[in-house]
C-alpha positions as CSV (number, residue, x, y, z in Angstrom):
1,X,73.0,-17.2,-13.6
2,X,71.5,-20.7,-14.1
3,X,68.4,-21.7,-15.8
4,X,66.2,-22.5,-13.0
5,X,67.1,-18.5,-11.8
6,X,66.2,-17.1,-15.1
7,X,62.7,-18.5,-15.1
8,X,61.9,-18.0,-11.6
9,X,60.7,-13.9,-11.9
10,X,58.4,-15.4,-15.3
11,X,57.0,-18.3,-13.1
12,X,56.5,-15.9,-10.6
13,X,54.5,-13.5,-12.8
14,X,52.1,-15.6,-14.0
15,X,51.0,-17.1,-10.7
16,X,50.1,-13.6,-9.7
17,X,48.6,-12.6,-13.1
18,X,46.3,-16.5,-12.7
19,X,45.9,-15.5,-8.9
20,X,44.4,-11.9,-9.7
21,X,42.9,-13.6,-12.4
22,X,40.8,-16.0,-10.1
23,X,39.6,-13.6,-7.7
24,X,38.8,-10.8,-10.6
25,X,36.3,-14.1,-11.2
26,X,35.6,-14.7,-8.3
27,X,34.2,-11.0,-7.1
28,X,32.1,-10.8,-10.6
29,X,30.7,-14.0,-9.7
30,X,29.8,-13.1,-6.3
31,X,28.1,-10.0,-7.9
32,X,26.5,-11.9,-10.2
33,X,24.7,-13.8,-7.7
34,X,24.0,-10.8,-5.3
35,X,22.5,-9.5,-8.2
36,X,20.2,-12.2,-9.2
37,X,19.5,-13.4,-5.9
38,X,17.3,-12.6,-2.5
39,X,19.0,-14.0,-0.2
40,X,20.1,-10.4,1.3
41,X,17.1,-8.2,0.9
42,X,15.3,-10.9,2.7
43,X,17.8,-11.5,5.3
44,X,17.0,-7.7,6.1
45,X,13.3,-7.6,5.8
46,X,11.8,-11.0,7.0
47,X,12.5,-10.0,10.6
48,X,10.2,-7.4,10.7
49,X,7.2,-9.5,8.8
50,X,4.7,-11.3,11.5
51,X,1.9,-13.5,11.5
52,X,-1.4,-12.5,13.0
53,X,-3.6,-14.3,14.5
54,X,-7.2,-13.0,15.0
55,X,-10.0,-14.6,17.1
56,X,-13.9,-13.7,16.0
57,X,-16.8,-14.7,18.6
58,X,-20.1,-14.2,17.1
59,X,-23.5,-15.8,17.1
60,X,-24.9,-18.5,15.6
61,X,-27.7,-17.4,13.2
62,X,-28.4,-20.4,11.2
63,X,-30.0,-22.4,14.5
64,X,-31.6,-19.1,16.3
65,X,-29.9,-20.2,19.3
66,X,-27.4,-18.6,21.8
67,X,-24.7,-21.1,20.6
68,X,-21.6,-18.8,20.3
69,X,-18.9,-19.5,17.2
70,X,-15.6,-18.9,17.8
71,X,-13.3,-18.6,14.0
72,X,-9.2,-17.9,14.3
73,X,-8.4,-16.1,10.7
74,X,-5.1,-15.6,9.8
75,X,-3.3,-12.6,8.4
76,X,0.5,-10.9,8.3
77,X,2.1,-7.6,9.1
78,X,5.0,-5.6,9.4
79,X,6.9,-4.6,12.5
80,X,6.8,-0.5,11.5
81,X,8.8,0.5,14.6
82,X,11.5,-1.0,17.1
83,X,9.0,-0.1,20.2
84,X,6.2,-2.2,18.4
85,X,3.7,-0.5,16.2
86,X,2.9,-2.8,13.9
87,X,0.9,-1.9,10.2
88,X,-1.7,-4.9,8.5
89,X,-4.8,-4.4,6.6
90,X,-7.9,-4.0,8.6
91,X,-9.6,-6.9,7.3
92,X,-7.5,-8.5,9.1
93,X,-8.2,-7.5,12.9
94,X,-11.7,-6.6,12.0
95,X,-14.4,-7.5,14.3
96,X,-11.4,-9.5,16.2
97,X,-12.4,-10.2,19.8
98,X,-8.5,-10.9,20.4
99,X,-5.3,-10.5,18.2
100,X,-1.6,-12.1,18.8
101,X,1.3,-11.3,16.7
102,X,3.4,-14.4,15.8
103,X,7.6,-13.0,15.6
104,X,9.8,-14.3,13.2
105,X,11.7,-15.7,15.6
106,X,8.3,-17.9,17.1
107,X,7.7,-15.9,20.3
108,X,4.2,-14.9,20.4
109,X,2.9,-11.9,21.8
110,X,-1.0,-10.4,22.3
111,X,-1.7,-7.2,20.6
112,X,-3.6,-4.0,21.3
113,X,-5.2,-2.4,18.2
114,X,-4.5,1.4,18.2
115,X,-6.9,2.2,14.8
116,X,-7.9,1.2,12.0
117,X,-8.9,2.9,8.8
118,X,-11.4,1.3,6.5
119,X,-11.3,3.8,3.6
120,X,-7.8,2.7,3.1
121,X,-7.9,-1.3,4.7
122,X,-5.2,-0.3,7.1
123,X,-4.8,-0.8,10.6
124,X,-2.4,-0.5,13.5
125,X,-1.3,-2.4,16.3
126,X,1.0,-2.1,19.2
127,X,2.9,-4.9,20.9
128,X,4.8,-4.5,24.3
129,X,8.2,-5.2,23.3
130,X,11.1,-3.1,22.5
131,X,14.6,-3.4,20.2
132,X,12.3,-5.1,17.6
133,X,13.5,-5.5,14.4
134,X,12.1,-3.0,12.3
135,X,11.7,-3.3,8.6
136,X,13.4,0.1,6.7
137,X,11.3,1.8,4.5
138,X,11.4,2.8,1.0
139,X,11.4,5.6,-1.2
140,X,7.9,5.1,-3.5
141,X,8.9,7.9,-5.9
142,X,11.8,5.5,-7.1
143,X,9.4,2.6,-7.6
144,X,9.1,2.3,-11.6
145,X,7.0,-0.5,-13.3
146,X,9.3,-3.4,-14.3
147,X,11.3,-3.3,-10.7
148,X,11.5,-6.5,-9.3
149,X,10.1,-7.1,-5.8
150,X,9.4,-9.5,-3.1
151,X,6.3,-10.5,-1.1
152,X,6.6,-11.4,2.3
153,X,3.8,-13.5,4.7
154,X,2.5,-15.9,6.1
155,X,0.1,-17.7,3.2
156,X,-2.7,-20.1,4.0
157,X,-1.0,-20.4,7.8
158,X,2.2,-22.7,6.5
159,X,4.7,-20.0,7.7
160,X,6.7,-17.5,6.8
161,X,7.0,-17.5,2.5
162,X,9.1,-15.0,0.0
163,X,7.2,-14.8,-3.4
164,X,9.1,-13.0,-6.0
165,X,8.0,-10.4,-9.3
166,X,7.9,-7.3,-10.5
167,X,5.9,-3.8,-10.2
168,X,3.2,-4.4,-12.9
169,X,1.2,-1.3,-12.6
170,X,1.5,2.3,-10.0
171,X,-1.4,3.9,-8.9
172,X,-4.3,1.8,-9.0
173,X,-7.1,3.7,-8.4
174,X,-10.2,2.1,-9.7
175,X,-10.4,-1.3,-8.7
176,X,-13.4,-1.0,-6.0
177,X,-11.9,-2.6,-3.1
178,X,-11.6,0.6,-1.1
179,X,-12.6,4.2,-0.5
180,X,-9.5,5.3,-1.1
181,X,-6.9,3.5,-3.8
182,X,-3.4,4.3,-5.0
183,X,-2.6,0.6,-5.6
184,X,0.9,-0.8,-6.6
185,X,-0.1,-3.8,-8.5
186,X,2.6,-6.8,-8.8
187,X,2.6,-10.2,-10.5
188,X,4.1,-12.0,-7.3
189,X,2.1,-14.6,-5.5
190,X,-0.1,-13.3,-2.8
191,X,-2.8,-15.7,-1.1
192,X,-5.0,-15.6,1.6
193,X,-2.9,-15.1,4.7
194,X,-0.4,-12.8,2.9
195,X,-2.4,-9.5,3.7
196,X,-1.0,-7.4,5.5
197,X,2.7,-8.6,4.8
198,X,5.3,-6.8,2.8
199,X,6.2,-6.0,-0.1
200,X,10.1,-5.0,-0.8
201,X,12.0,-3.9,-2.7
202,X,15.7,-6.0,-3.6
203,X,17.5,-3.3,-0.8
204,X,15.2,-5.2,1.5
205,X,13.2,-1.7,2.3
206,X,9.4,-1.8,2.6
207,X,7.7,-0.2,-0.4
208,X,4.1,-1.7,0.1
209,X,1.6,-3.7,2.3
210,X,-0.1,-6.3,0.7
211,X,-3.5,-5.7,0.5
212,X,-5.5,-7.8,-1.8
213,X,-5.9,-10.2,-4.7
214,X,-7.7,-10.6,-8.5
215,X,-8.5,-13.7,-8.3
216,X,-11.8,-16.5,-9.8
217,X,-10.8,-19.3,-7.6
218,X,-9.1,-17.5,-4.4
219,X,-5.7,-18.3,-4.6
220,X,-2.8,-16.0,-6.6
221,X,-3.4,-15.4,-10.8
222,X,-0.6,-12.7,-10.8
223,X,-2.8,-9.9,-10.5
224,X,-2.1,-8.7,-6.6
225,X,-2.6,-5.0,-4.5
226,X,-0.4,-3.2,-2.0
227,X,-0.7,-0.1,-0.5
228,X,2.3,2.2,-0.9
229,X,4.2,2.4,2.0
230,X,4.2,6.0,1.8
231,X,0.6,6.1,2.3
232,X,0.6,3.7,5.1
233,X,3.2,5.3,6.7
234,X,0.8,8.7,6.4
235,X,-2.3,6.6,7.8
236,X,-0.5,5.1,10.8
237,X,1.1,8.1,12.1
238,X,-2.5,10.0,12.1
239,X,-3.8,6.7,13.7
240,X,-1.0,6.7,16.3
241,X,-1.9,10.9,16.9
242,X,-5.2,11.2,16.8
243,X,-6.8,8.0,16.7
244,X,-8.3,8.1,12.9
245,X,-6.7,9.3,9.6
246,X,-8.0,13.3,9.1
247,X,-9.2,13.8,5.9
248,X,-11.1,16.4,4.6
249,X,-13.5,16.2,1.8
250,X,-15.6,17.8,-0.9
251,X,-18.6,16.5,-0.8
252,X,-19.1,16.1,-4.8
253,X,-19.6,13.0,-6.7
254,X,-17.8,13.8,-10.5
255,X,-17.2,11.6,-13.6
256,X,-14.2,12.1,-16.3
257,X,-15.8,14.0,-19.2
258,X,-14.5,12.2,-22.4
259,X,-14.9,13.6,-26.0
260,X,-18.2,11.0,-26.5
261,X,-19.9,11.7,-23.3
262,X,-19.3,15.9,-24.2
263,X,-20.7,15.2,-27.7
264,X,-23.9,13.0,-26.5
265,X,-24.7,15.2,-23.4
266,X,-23.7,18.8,-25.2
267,X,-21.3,19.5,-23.2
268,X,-19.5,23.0,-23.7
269,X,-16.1,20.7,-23.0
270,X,-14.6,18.1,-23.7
271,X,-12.4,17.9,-20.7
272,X,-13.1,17.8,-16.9
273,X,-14.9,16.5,-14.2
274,X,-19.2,16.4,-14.6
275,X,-20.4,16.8,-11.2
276,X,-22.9,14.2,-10.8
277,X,-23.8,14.5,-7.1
278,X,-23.5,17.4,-4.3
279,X,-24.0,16.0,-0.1
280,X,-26.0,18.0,1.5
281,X,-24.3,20.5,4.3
282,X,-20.8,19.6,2.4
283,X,-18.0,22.1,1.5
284,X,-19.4,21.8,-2.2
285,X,-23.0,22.7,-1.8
286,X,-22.2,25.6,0.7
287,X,-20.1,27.1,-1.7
288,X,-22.4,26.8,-4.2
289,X,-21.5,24.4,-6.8
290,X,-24.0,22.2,-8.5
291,X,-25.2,18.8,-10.4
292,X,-24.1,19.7,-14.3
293,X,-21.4,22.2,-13.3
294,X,-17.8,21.0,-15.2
295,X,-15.2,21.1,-13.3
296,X,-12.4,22.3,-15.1
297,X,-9.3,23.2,-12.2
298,X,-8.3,22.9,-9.0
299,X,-6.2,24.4,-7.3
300,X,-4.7,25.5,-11.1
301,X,-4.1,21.5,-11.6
302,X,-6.4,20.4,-14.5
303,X,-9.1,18.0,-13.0
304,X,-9.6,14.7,-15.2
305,X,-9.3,11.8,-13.0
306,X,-12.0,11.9,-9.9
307,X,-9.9,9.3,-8.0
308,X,-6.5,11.1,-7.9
309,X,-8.6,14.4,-7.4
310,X,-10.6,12.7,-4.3
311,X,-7.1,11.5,-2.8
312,X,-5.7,14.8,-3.0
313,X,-8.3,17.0,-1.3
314,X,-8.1,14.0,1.3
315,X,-4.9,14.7,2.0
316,X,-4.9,18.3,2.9
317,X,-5.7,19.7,6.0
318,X,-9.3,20.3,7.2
319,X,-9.8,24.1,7.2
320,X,-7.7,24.6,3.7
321,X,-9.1,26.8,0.9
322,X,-9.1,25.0,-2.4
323,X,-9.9,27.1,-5.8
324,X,-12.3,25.6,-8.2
325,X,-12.2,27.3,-11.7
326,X,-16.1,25.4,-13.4
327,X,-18.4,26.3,-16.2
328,X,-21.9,25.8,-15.5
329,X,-24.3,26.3,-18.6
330,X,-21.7,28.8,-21.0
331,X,-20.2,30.7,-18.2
332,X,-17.2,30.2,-16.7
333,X,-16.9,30.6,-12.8
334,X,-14.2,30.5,-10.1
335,X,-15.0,29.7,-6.4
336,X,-12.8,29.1,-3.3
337,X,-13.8,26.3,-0.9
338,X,-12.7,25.5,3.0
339,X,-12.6,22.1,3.0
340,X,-13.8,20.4,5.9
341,X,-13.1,17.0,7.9
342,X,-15.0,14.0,5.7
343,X,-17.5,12.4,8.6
344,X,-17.5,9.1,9.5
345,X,-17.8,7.0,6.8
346,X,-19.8,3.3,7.2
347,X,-18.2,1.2,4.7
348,X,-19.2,-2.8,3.6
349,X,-16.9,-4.7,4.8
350,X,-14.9,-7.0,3.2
């Protein structure tokens, strides 16, 4: 056996240990950069994300003349459904005297507006197309604070734009914007244009609408809203049903009791909702409750926060029985309630 034989199954060896070697490296490297980049979640999602285009005719007050002023406003949505139902924010279409639906890939297309729920800024729309790309939705029960997410829309009218952050904040539910608020709050640049767009998660799935800013000069500070896509989901399919979301209602006005506010007022608890006001001919005052009474449980779920108690008697069923367990003066009381559809509310606009 000559030399150049002896070495050949060593040479051999270590080109398929450097070759295994290279692509070992080359795989982590390709993870690496699926894993820190967007590319691919919004290669799935930004398909199903649309401009809108809204036109508003109204009078000219300022003159007190019949001069009619015609404004085009600008907003974004997501494509909810392959046969066209599209969800945006209701500020967007409202008062709209015609709406058209810019696709991703620049067709444009006028819009019929199925509903639109003000108590939640939603609204739905439905475009005669089919095999539309529709964007996949999300599971909101994963979503933790510190996940990083994407914002997709169409900001200040310059075209399509992916912002990037993270989940700041879940559940929202004070902020004043709407009647109804279970926020997901994020730090990724929304501006004017971007409601109604999405908000994804890195799988490219939708987890939230953009709905709104904090802001002192009106562009992004880090500080922006979207509605779960869970509860959007909830609000367009009772759109696309019946017209309007159901919801039924107590008719009671309540404040979290807090340890100061029980030792200044005297309150026999500490804990609890205060009722504060009771509509007349509402579920509350027919079964009897009143202004003072504490509320202490519902349904056997301890009642301290009047925003997350509000959004869960809206989201049962008009005609279910709800038990109260109160204390009014030093007694203790426990009342069942039917709940009944919340009327028509007439909200400010934004």
């Amino acid at each position: 056996m000559n030399q150049k034989t002896h070495w050949t199954p060593l040479i051999i060896a270590i080109l398929v240990g450097t070759c295994i070697g290279l692509a070992t490296l080359l795989i982590q490297e390709k993870q690496r950069t699926a894993n820190t980049g967007y590319a691919a979640p919004v290669k799935k999602a930004a398909p199903a994300v649309v401009s809108i285009y809204t036109q508003v005719i109204r009078n000219d007050s300022l003159t007190n003349s019949n001069k009619v002023i015609r404004s085009i406003n600008l907003g974004s949505g997501v494509i909810a459904s392959s046969d066209g139902f599209i969800l945006t924010n209701h500020h967007v279409i409202q008062n709209a005297s015609s709406i058209v639906v810019g696709l991703n890939d620049d067709r444009r297309i006028k819009a019929k507006l199925i509903g639109s729920d003000p108590s939640t800024d939603l609204a739905v729309l439905k475009i005669n197309l089919t095999n539309l790309p529709s964007i996949k939705l999300g599971n909101n029960d994963s979503v933790a604070v510190g996940d990083r997410i994407l914002a997709i829309g169409n900001p200040f009218g310059i075209g399509q734009t992916v912002t990037a952050g993270i989940i700041s904040a879940k559940g929202r539910n004070s902020i004043g914007l709407n009647s109804y608020e279970n926020f997901l709050q994020t730090d990724a640049a929304i501006n004017p244009g971007n409601s109604g767009g999405a908000l994804v998660n890195l799988k490219g799935e939708l987890i939230g609408i953009s709905s709104a800013i904090y802001s002192s000069t009106g562009g992004s500070q880090g500080i922006g809203f979207a509605t779960p896509a869970d509860d959007a989901l909830q609000v367009m399919t009772d759109i696309i049903q019946y017209g309007e979301v159901v919801r039924s209602y107590l008719g009671m006005e309540a404040q979290k009791i807090t340890p100061s506010l029980a030792e200044n007022l005297s309150l026999p608890s500490d804990h609890g909702l205060l009722v504060s006001e009771i509509s007349e001919q509402s579920p509350a005052e027919k079964a009897g409750i009143e202004v003072g009474d504490i509320i202490i449980k519902i349904n056997n779920n301890v009642s301290e926060d009047p925003f997350q108690i509000r959004n869960m008697i809206a989201s049962l069923k008009p005609g279910t029985t709800v038990s109260l367990l109160g204390i009014r003066g030093r007694q203790s009381y426990q009342v069942d309630v039917a709940l009944e559809k919340q009327p028509t509310m007439k909200l400010i606009s934004h």
